[in-house]
C-alpha positions, 0 to 999 in steps of 0.5 A: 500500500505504501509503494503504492501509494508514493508511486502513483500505483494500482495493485493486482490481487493474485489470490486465489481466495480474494475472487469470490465476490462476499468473501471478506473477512475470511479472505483478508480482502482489502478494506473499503479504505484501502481501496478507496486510497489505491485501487485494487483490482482481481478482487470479486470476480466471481460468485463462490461456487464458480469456476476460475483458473490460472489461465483466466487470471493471466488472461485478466491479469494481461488486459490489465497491466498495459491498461494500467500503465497507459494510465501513466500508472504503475502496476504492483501485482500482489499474492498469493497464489503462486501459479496465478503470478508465475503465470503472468510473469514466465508468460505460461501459455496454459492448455485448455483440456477436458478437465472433467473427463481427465478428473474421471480417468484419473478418479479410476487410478490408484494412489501411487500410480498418481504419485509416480505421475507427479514425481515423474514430471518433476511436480512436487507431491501435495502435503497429503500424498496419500489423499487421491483428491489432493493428488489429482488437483496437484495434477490438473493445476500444474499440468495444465501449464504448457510452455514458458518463458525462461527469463523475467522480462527486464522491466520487473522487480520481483520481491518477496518477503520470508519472516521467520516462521516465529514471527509467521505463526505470530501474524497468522494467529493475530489474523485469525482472531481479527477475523473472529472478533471481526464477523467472519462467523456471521460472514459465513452464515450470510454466505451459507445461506446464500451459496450453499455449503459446496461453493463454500468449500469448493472456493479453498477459504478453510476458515469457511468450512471451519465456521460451517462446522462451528456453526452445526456445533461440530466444534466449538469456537475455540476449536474453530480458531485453534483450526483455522491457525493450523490450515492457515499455517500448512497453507503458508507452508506450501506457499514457501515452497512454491516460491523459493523454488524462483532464483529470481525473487529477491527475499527479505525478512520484513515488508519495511525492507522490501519496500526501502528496496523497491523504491530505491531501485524505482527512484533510479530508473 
């Protein structure tokens, strides 16, 4: 928001959560403020429940950086969900394929099998490798991209920032009773009643389908907190990994450091 700000920025979300039209709170959306302070865009695209892919989000995200710039603005794509940024900047040209007969073939696979597809494309195996479900969506999201670019194009500044897992755990259990205190159980009783279960658990914001059994009285709402710490840490696990992978990503510890590089480097050029 700050480099935003002093540089006359617009940011594009690149998360997958952040989507979903009505999902706020439990997605960590930017507030009303921010948005009105630096336009966002890549927020509430869709209804929960609908389809989306990586391969809409680079062609959203391709429209929306040159018009951005024509604007005499500059563009800062923010995230988040690692394909969805890879994508836009490597140029990935994704495949479009039958996705609901290749989910039925490999539905009739055995687990290992799946494993060995996985490791044989040298894809890493998802946290739970032993969960058929988890595998096959491994599958479908990383060979859905066809060829790429090997290089970042000379005009992009790619940051990234890796605290400590201390201070991680520190920040996701602040957030996650923000969220709380803050109506996401409310929040997720609108969007029950409004979408159905499926749409909720379908969109891949946990806390959701965390509050949906706090709600059945399932859990209680400790429990429900306790939850949704826990998956939002394994997500944040599988974030790092994604993204160190990428020699390209210049890491620091904090946001502060991050942004005292990137506007040096904007003041020079």
């Amino acid at each position: 928001m700050k480099l935003a700000s002093e540089f006359n920025g617009e940011i594009i979300c690149a998360d997958s959560r952040t989507i979903y039209k009505d999902m706020d709170i439990g997605t960590a959306k930017p507030t009303v403020a921010e948005q009105r302070e630096v336009p966002h865009w890549g927020l509430d695209l869709i209804n929960p429940g609908d389809t989306f892919s990586a391969a809409k989000f680079k062609r959203y995200a391709d429209a929306k950086i040159p018009d951005i710039q024509n604007r005499g603005k500059l563009p800062i794509l923010v995230g988040g969900t690692g394909l969805y940024i890879d994508g836009v900047l490597y140029d990935f040209q994704f495949i479009n394929k039958q996705v609901a007969w290749r989910r039925l073939v490999y539905s009739w696979i055995s687990i290992d099998k799946l494993q060995k597809i996985i490791q044989k494309h040298g894809w890493q195996l998802p946290e739970n490798a032993r969960n058929k479900r988890h595998l096959i969506r491994t599958i479908e999201r990383s060979g859905q991209v066809g060829s790429r670019r090997d290089e970042l194009p000379g005009d992009v500044l790619l940051l990234g920032i890796m605290p400590s897992d201390a201070i991680l755990k520190k920040h996701i259990a602040k957030r996650a009773q923000k969220m709380f205190n803050g109506g996401v159980i409310a929040e997720t009783e609108a969007l029950l009643k409004h979408y159905g279960d499926n749409a909720l658990r379908s969109s891949g914001a946990l806390i959701y389908s965390i509050n949906a059994d706090l709600l059945r009285s399932k859990i209680s709402k400790s429990e429900a907190l306790e939850q949704s710490q826990a998956k939002d840490w394994q997500y944040a696990r599988r974030q790092k990994t994604w993204f160190r992978r990428n020699p390209d990503i210049k890491w620091f510890t904090s946001p502060d450091a991050a942004y005292k590089d990137a506007k040096k480097v904007l003041l020079n050029t």
